[in-house]
C-alpha positions as CSV (number, residue, x, y, z in Angstrom):
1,X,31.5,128.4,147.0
2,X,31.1,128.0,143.1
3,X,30.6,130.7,140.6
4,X,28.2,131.3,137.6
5,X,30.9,132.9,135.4
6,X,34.5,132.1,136.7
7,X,35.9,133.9,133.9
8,X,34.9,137.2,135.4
9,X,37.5,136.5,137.9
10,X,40.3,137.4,135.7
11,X,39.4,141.3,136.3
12,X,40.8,140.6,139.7
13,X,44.4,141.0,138.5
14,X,43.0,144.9,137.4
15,X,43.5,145.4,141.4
16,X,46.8,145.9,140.6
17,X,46.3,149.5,139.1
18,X,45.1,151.0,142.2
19,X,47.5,149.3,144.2
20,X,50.4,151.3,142.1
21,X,48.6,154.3,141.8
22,X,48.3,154.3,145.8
23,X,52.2,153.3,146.0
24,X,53.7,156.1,143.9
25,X,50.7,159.2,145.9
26,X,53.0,157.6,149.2
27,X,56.2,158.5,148.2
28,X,55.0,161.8,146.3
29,X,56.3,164.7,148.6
30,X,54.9,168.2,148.2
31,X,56.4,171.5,148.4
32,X,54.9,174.3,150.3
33,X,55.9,177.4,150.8
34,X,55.5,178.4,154.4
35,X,56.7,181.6,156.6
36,X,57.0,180.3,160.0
37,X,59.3,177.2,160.0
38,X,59.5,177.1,163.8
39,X,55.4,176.5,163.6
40,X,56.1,173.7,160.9
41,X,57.9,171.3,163.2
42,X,55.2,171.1,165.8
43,X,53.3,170.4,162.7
44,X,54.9,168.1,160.3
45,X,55.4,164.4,162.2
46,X,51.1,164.8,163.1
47,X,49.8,165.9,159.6
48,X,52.3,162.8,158.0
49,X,51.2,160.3,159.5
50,X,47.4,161.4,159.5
51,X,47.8,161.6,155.4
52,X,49.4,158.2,155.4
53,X,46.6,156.5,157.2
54,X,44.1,158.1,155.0
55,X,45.4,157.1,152.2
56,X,45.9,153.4,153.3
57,X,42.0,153.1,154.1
58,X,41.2,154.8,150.9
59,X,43.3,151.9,149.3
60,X,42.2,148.9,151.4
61,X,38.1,150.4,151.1
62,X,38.5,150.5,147.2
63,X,40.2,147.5,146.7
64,X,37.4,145.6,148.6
65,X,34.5,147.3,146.8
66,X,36.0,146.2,144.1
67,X,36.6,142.8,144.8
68,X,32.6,143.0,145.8
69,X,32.0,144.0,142.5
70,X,33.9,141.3,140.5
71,X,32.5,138.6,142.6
72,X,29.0,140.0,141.8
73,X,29.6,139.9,138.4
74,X,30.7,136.2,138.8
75,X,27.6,135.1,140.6
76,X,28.5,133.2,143.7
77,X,26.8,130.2,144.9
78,X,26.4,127.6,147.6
79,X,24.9,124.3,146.3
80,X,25.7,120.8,147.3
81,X,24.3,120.4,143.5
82,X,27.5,119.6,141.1
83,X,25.8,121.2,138.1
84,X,24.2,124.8,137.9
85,X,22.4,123.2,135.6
86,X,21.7,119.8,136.8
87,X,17.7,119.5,138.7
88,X,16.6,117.6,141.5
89,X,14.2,114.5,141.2
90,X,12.1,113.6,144.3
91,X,9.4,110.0,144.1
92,X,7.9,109.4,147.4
93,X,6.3,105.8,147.9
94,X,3.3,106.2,150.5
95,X,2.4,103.5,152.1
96,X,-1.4,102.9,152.0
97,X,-1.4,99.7,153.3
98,X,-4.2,98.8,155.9
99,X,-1.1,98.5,158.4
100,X,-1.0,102.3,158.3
101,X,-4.0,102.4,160.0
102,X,-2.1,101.8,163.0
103,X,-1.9,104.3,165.9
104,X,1.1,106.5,166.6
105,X,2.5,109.8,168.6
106,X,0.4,112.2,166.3
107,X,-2.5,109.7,165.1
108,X,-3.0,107.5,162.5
109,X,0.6,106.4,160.4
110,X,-0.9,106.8,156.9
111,X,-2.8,110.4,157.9
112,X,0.0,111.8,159.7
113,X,2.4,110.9,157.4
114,X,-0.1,112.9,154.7
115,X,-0.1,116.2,156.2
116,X,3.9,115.9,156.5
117,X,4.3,115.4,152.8
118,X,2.3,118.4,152.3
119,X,3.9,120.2,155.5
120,X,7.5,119.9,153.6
121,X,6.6,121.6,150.3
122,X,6.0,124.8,149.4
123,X,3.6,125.5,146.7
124,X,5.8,125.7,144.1
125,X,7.9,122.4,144.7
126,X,7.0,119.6,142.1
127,X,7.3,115.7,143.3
128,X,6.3,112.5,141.7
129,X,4.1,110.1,144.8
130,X,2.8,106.8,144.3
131,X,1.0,104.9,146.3
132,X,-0.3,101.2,146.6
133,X,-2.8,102.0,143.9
134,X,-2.3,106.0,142.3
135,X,0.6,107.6,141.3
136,X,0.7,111.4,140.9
137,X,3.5,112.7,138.4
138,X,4.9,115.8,138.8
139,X,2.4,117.0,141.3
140,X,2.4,120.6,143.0
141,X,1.6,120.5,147.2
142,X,-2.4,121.5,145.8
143,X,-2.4,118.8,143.9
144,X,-1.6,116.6,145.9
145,X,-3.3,118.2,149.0
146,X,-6.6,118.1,146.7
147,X,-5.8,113.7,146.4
148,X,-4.0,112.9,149.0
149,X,-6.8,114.2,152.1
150,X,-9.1,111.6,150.0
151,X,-7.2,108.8,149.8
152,X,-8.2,105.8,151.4
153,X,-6.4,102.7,152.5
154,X,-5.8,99.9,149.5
155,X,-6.3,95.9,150.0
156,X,-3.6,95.8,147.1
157,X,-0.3,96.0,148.9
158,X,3.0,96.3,146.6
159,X,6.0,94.1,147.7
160,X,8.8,96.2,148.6
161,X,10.8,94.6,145.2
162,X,7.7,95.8,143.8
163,X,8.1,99.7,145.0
164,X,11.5,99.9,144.7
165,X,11.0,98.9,140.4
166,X,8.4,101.1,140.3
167,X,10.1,103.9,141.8
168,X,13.5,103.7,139.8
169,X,11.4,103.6,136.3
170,X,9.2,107.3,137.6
171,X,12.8,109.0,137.5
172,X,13.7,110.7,134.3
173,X,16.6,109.0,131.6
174,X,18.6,112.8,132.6
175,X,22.0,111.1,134.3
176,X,22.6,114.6,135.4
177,X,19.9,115.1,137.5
178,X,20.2,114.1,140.9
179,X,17.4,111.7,141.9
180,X,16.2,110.5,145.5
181,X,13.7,108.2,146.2
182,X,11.5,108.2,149.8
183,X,9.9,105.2,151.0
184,X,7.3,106.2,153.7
185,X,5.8,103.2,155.6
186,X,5.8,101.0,158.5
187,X,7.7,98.5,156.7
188,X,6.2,95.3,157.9
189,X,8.0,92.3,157.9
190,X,8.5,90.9,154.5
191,X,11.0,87.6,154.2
192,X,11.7,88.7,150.5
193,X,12.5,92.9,151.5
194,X,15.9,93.7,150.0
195,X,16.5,97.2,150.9
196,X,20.5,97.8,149.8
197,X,21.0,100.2,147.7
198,X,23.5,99.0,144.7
199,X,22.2,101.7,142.4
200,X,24.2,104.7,142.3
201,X,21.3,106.5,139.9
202,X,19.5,107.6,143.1
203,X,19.9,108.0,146.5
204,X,17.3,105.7,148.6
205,X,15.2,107.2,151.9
206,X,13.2,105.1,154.5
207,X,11.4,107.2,156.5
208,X,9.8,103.9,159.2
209,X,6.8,105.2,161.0
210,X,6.4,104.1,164.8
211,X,3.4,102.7,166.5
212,X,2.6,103.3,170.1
213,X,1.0,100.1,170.6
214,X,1.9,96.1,168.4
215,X,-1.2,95.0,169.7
216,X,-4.0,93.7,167.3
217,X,-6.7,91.1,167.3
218,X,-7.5,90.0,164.0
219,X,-11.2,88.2,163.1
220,X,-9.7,85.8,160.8
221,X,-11.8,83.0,159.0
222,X,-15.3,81.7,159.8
223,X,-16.1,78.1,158.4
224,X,-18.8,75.5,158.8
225,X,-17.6,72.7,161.1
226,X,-20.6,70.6,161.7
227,X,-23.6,70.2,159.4
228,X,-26.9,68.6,160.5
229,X,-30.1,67.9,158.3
230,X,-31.5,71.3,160.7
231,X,-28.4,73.1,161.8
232,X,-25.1,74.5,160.7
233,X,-22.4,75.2,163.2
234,X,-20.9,78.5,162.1
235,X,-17.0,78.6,163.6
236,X,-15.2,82.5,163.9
237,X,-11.6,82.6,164.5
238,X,-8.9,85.4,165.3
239,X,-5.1,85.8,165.9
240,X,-3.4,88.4,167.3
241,X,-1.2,89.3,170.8
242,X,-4.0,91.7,171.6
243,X,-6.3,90.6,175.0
244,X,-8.5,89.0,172.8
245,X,-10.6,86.9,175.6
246,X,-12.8,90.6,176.2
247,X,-13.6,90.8,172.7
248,X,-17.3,89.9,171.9
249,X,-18.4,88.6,168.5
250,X,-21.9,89.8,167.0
251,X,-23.0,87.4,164.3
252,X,-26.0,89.3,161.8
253,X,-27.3,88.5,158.2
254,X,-28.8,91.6,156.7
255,X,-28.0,94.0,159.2
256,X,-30.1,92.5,161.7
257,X,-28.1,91.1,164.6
258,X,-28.7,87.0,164.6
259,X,-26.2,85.9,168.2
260,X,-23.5,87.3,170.0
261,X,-20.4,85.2,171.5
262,X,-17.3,85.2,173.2
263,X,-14.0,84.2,172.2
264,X,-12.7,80.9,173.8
265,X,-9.3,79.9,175.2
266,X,-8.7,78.7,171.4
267,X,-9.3,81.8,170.4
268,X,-12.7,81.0,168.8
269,X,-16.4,81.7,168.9
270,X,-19.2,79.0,167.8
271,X,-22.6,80.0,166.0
272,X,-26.0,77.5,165.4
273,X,-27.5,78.7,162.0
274,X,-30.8,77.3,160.8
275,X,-30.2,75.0,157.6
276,X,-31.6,75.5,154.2
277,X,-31.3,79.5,155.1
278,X,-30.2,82.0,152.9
279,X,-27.5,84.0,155.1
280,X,-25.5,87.4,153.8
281,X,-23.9,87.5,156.8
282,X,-21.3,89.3,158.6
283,X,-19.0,88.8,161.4
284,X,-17.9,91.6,163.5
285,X,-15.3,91.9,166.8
286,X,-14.5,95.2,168.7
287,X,-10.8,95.5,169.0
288,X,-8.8,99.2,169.4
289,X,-6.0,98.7,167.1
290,X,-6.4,97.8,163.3
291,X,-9.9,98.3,162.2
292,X,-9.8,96.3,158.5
293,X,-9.7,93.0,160.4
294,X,-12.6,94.1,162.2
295,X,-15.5,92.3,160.1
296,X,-15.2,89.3,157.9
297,X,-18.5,89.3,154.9
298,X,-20.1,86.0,153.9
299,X,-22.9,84.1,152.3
300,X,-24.8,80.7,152.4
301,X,-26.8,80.8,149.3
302,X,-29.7,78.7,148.1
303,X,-28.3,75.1,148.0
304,X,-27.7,74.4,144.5
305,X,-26.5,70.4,143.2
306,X,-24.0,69.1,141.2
307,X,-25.1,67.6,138.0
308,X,-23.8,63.9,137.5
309,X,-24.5,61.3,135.0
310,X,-22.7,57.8,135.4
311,X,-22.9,56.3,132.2
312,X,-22.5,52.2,133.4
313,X,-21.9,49.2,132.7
314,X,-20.8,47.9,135.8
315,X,-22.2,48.1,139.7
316,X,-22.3,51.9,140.8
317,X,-23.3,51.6,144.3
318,X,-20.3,53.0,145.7
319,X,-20.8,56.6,144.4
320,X,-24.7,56.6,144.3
321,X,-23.3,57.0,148.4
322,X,-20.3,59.1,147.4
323,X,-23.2,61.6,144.9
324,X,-25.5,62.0,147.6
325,X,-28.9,63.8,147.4
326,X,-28.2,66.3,149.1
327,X,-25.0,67.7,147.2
328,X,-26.0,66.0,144.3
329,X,-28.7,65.6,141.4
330,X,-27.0,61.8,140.5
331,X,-28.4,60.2,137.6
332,X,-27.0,56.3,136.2
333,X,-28.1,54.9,133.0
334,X,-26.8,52.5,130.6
335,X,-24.8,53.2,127.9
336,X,-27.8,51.5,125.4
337,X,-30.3,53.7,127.3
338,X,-28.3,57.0,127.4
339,X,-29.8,60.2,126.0
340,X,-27.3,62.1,124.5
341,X,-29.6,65.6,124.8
342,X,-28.9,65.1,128.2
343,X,-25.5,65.7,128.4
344,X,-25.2,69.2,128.4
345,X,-26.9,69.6,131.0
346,X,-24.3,67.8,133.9
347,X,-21.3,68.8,135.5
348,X,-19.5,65.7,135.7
349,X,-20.1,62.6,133.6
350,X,-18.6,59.7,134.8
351,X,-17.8,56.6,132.5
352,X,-17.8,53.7,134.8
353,X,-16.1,50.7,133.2
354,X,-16.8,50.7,129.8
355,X,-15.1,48.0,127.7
356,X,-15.6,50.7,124.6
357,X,-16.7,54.3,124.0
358,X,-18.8,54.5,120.9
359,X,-17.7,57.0,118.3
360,X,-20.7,59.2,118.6
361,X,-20.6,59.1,122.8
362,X,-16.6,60.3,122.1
363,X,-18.1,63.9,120.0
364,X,-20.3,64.0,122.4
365,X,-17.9,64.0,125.6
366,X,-15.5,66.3,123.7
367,X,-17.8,68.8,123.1
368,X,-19.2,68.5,126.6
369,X,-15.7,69.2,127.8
370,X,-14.8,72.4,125.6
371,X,-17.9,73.5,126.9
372,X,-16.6,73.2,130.3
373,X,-17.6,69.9,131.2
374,X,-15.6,66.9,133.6
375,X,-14.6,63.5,133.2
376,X,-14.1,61.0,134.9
377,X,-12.9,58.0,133.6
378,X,-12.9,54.4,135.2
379,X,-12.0,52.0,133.0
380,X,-12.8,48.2,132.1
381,X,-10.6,45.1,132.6
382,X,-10.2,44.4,128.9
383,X,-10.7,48.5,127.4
384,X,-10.6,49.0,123.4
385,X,-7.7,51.0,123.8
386,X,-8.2,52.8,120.5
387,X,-11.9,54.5,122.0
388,X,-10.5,55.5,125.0
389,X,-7.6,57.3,123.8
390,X,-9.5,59.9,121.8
391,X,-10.3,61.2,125.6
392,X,-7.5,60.6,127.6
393,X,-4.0,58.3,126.6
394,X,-4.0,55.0,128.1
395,X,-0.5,53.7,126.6
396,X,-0.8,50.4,126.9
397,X,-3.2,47.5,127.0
398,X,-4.1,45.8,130.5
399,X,-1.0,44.8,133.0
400,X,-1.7,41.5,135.0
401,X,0.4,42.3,138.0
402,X,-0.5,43.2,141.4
403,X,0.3,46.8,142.6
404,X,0.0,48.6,145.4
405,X,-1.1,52.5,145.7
406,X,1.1,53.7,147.9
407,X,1.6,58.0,147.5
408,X,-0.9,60.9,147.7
409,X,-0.2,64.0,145.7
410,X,-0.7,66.4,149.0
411,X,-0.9,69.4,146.8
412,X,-3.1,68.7,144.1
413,X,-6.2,71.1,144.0
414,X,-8.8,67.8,145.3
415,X,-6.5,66.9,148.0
416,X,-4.9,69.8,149.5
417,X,-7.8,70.6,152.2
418,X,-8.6,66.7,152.6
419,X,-5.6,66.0,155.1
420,X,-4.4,67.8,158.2
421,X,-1.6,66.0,157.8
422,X,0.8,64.1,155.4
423,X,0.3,60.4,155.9
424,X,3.3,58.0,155.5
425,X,1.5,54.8,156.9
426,X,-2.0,53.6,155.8
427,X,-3.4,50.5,154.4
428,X,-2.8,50.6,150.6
429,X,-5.0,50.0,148.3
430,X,-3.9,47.6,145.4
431,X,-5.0,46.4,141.9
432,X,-4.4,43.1,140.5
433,X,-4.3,44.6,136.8
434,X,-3.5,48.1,135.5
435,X,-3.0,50.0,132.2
436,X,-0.3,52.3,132.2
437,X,-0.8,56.3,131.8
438,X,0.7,58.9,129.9
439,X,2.0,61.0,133.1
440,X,-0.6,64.0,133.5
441,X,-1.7,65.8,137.3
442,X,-1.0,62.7,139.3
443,X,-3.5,62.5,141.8
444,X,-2.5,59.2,143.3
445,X,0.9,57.1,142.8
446,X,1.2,53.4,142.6
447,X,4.9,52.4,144.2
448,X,6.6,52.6,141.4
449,X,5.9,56.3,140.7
450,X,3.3,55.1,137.4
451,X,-0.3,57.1,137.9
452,X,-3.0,54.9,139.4
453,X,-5.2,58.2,139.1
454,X,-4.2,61.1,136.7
455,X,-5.7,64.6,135.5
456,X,-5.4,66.2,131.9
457,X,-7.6,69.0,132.2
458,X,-11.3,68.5,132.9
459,X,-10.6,65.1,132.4
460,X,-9.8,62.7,135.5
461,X,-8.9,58.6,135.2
462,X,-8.0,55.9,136.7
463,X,-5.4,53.3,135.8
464,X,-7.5,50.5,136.5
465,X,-11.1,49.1,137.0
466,X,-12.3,49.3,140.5
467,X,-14.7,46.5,140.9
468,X,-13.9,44.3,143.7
469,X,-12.7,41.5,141.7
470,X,-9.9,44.4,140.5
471,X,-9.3,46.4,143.3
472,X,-10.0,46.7,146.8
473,X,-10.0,50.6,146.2
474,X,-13.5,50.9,147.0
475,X,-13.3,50.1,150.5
476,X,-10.4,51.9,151.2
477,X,-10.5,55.4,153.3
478,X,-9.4,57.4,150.1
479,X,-12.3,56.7,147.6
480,X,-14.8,59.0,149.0
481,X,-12.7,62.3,149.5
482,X,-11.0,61.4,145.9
483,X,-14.5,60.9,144.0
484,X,-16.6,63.1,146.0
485,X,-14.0,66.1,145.6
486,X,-13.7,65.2,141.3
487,X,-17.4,65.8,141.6
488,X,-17.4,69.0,144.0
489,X,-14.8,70.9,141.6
490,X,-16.9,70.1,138.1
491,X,-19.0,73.3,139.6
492,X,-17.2,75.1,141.6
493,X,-19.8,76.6,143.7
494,X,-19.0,80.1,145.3
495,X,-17.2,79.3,149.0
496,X,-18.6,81.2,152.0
497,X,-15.9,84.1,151.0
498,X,-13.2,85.2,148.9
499,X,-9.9,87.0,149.8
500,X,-9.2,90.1,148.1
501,X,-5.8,89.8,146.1
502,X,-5.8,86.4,145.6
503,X,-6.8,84.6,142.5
504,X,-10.8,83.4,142.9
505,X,-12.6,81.1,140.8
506,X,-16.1,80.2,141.0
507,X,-18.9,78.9,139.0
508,X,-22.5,80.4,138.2
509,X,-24.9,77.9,137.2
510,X,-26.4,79.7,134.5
511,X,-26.8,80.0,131.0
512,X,-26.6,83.1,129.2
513,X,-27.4,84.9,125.4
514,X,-25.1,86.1,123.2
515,X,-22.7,88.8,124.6
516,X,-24.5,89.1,127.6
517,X,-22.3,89.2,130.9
518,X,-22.5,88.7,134.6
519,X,-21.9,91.6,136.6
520,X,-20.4,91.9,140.6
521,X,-22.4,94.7,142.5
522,X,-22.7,96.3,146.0
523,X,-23.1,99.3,147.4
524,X,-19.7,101.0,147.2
525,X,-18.8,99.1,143.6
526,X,-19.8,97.8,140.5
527,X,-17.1,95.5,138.1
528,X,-17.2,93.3,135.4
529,X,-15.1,90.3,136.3
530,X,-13.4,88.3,134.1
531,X,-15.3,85.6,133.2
532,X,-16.0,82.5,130.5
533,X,-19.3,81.6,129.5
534,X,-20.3,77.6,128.7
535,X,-23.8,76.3,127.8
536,X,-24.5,75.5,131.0
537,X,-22.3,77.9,133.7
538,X,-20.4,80.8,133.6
539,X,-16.5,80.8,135.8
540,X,-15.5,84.1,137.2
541,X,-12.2,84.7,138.4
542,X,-11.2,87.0,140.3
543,X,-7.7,88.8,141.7
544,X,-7.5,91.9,143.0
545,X,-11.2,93.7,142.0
546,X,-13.1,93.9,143.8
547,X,-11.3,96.4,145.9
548,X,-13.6,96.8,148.4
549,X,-15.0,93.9,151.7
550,X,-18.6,93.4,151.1
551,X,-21.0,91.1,150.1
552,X,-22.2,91.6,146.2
553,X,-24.8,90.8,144.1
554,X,-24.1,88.3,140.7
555,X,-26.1,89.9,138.5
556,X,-27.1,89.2,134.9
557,X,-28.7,92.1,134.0
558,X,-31.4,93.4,136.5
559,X,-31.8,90.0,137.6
560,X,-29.6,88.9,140.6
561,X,-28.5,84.9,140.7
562,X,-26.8,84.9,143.9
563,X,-24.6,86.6,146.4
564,X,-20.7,85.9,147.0
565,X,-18.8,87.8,149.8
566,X,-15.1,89.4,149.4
567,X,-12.8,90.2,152.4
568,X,-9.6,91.8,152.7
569,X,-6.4,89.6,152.9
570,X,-5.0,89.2,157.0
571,X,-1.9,89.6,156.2
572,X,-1.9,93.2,156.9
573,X,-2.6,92.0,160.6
574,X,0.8,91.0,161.8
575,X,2.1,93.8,163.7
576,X,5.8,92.8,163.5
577,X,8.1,95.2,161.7
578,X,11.6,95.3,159.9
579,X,15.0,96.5,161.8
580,X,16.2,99.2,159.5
581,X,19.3,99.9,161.3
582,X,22.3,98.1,159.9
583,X,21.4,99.0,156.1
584,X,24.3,100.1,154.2
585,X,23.9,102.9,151.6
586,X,20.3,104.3,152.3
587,X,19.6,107.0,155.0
588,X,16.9,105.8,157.7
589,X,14.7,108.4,159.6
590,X,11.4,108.5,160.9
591,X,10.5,111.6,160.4
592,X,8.5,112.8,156.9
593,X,9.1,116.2,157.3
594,X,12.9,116.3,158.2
595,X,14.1,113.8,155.1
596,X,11.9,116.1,152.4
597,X,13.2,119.1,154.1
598,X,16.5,117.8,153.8
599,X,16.0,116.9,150.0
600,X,14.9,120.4,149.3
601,X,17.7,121.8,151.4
602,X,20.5,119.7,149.2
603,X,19.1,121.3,145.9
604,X,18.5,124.5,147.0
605,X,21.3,127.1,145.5
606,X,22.2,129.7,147.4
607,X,23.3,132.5,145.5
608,X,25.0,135.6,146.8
609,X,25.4,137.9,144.0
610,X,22.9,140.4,146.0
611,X,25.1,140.4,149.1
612,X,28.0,141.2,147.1
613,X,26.6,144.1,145.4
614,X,25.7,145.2,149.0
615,X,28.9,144.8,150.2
616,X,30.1,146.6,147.6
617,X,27.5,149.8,147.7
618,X,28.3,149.7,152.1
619,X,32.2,150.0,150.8
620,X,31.6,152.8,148.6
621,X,29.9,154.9,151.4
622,X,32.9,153.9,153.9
623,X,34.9,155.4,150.8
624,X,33.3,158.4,150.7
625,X,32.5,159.1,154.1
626,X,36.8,158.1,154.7
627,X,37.5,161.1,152.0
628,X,34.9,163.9,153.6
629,X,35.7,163.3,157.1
630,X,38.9,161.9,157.6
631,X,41.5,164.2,158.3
């Protein structure tokens, strides 16, 4: 017990007065006159002893009441609170992760664990709530009964690092107050979740929801595996420990159902498409546990081609069958017969084997690059080293020594969805003469570690010539996926879809007017994404807008160019949880309700001043009732 004003307690030594004053009335002996003393000693002992006792309950009654009185004065309280003074801080991190959606005892995890929040406060209470994507400061339970009851489930899920910042910087600077921050969620497994508590500025919560069920089938990626002059073959997978081989798979474009499927034993179902179709399609399964996974949105759009101009001086067969028609608008001229109007209007300009690069092809080609053109670069045997360098830095003239290419850079953005694999044993190319490169992207290695291909921007070359006097690169295995991918990324043509939350790029062929800009559109949303405009595309890039799965339009003003599809990231999917048990220094519950109620209970002061002064008033009526009827 604690008191308001201690000091009061010093009028507890005035209890001494009565105490003395009851002392000497004890001893204080009365004389009476009286006739009949024979009648007296049947009297005396009785009437003695019945004063005594009077006065002894008289003494202990008054002494209490006011005892009850002091202590009123003083303001008693119970608190766990070591300030009075000091106030009580509560942020609550809801998870509104599609995970939530999950099933448990009372219903859906993120729903549930809404009307708890809101079960636990009274409408007075004040708390600060975030979620994956609002925050709500200081919010009273209609506030947050008003937002919470139309909140829906985010794509953009916070790392727990991530909540745990967030939540430490919604507290107040007050040192005094005592702060506590909840986590509600499922808590997923996360290989970077840190959940010790070292700071002692708050006290740390996990309230884990359980599922009644782990089980989830997931539709997870569609692609095109086989392509035919007529056909495309249209591939669906999913993942998940769920009984996936009763699920069905509806294929539509447009709403209107185009073929239904079955899973297969490697958990996949195959579509035939029509070629040279537009398709805004959508996949859907039907699968009981996590809805989100459910559909995956895409598009084929009108085939569009790849600008490229080969500017030659040597024999270009090789990529007129790597720039194919179909992929490709190719065009080869010679450098005397090259019209330089025309080279805005490519993607990729290749510069195959020039022994010099006139002065007025060089302003040409770096303008074409700011303007968000690519290079590529295959030189000569005997290079004026001077022209070349005012595009990309050859550091040395030509090297008359055999070398073999003998390392793929795995990672690099042409390569890293060539391979299935990492390959340590091929046949290796080799050159008989090189020039040596000032170390940019290397693509490919020669065995000493030196470049044999190299990128600086939009601006790709190789260390040597590749005619087949030079090299015997041409023939070899690598050539096409090397050359045909340069030319693929110099437009990078929307893919059939885009996760939501991760970092998109694409390219619309398309040149705008001054300050005009492309818009993203569907029926739930409408965004302005970023973007870069060039004279003859425009790259978007995207993160984590949109926010919602859908196919939208690309529109530049009323007028829409094409379609690209967004879905929500899988990782959601995985219905495999964190053990919260052996943490040290943070309470663990799985209850809403009970850790809130809790909270509030801590920092609620009980104060019993008013019992006192009840006690006190139910003293003074034994008092006076002691006095009137006591004998």
């Amino acid at each position: 017990m604690q008191f308001k004003h201690p000091e009061i307690l010093y009028f507890l030594f005035l209890l001494l007065i009565p105490i003395i004053i009851h002392l000497f009335q004890l001893r204080r002996f009365e004389k009476v006159p009286f006739t009949n003393v024979q009648f007296l000693k049947n009297v005396i002992i009785q009437t003695r002893k019945s004063s005594q006792l009077k006065k002894w309950l008289t003494l202990i009654t008054r002494l209490l009441l006011f005892v009850a009185i002091i202590f009123a004065f003083a303001q008693p309280y119970f608190s766990n609170l070591k300030d009075l003074n000091s106030k009580t801080e509560t942020v609550v991190y809801l998870d509104n992760s599609f995970s939530m959606q999950a099933k448990g005892d009372k219903g859906e995890l993120f729903k549930r664990s809404v009307q708890e929040v809101l079960n636990a406060l009274d409408d007075t209470d004040e708390i600060t709530l975030f979620t994956n994507d609002h925050t709500f400061i200081n919010a009273t339970r209609k506030t947050l009964s008003n937002e919470l009851l139309q909140l829906d489930y985010s794509a953009n899920q916070l790392s727990y690092e991530s909540v745990l910042l967030k939540g430490d910087k919604l507290f107040s600077q007050d040192e005094a107050s005592n702060k506590n921050l909840v986590l509600i969620s499922d808590f997923q497994i996360d290989n970077n979740a840190i959940f010790e508590n070292n700071k002692t500025s708050y006290a740390l919560n996990l309230v884990q929801l359980k599922t009644v069920t782990n089980k989830n089938v997931s539709l997870d990626s569609i692609y095109i595996s086989k392509e035919t002059p007529t056909n495309y073959e249209l591939i669906a997978t999913v993942s998940g420990n769920g009984d996936y081989k009763n699920i069905s798979v509806a294929l539509y474009s447009d709403e209107l159902l185009l073929a239904k499927s079955a899973i297969n034993d490697v958990k996949q179902a195959q579509f035939t498409l029509p070629a040279n179709t537009i398709i805004n399609g959508k996949v859907t399964i039907e699968d009981n546990g996590l809805l989100f996974d459910n559909t995956l949105y895409f598009n084929i759009n009108e085939r569009e081609k790849i600008n490229v101009l080969t500017v030659n001086t040597s024999e270009d067969n090789y990529l007129k069958r790597i720039f194919t028609d179909t992929e490709f608008n190719y065009t080869e001229v010679k450098l005397d017969q090259l019209n330089y109007n025309e080279i805005d209007e490519q993607n990729l300009i290749v510069l195959n084997e020039l022994d010099n690069i006139p002065v007025s092809l060089i302003n040409s080609l770096n303008s074409f690059t700011n303007n968000g053109g690519n290079i590529l670069i295959i030189p000569s045997n005997n290079i004026t080293l001077n022209s070349y360098n005012q595009i990309f830095n050859y550091k040395s003239n030509v090297v008359n020594l055999e070398k073999r290419v003998t390392t793929i850079n795995y990672s690099h953005p042409i390569l890293n969805q060539v391979f299935d694999k990492q390959v340590n044993n091929f046949q290796y190319p080799k050159v008989n003469s090189y020039y040596e490169l000032n170390t940019g992207a290397s693509v490919l290695q020669f065995e000493d570690g030196k470049p044999f291909l190299s990128q600086n921007g939009s601006v790709f070359a190789f260390a040597s010539a590749l005619n087949s006097g030079n090299s015997n690169f041409i023939n070899s295995p690598l050539v096409v996926p090397v050359i045909y991918n340069i030319g693929k990324q110099s437009l990078k043509l929307p893919k059939l879809f885009y996760s939501i939350g991760n970092e998109n790029t694409f390219d619309v062929n398309v040149s705008l007017q001054q300050d005009a800009i492309l818009r993203l559109a569907s029926n739930n949303e409408e965004i302005i994404p970023q973007q870069r405009s060039y004279s003859n595309k425009v790259s978007i890039t995207t993160s984590d807008l949109p926010t919602k799965a859908g196919i939208y339009n690309i529109n530049n003003n009323d007028e829409t160019l094409k379609k690209v599809s967004f879905n929500y990231n899988r990782k959601e999917s995985n219905l495999q949880y964190i053990d919260l048990s052996n943490l040290n220094n943070v309470v663990v519950s799985n209850s809403v309700e009970s850790i809130l109620t809790s909270i509030k209970n801590d920092s609620n002061i009980n104060e019993l001043w008013k019992w006192f002064t009840i006690f006190a008033l139910v003293l003074l009526i034994i008092e006076m009732l002691i006095l009137k009827y006591f004998k």
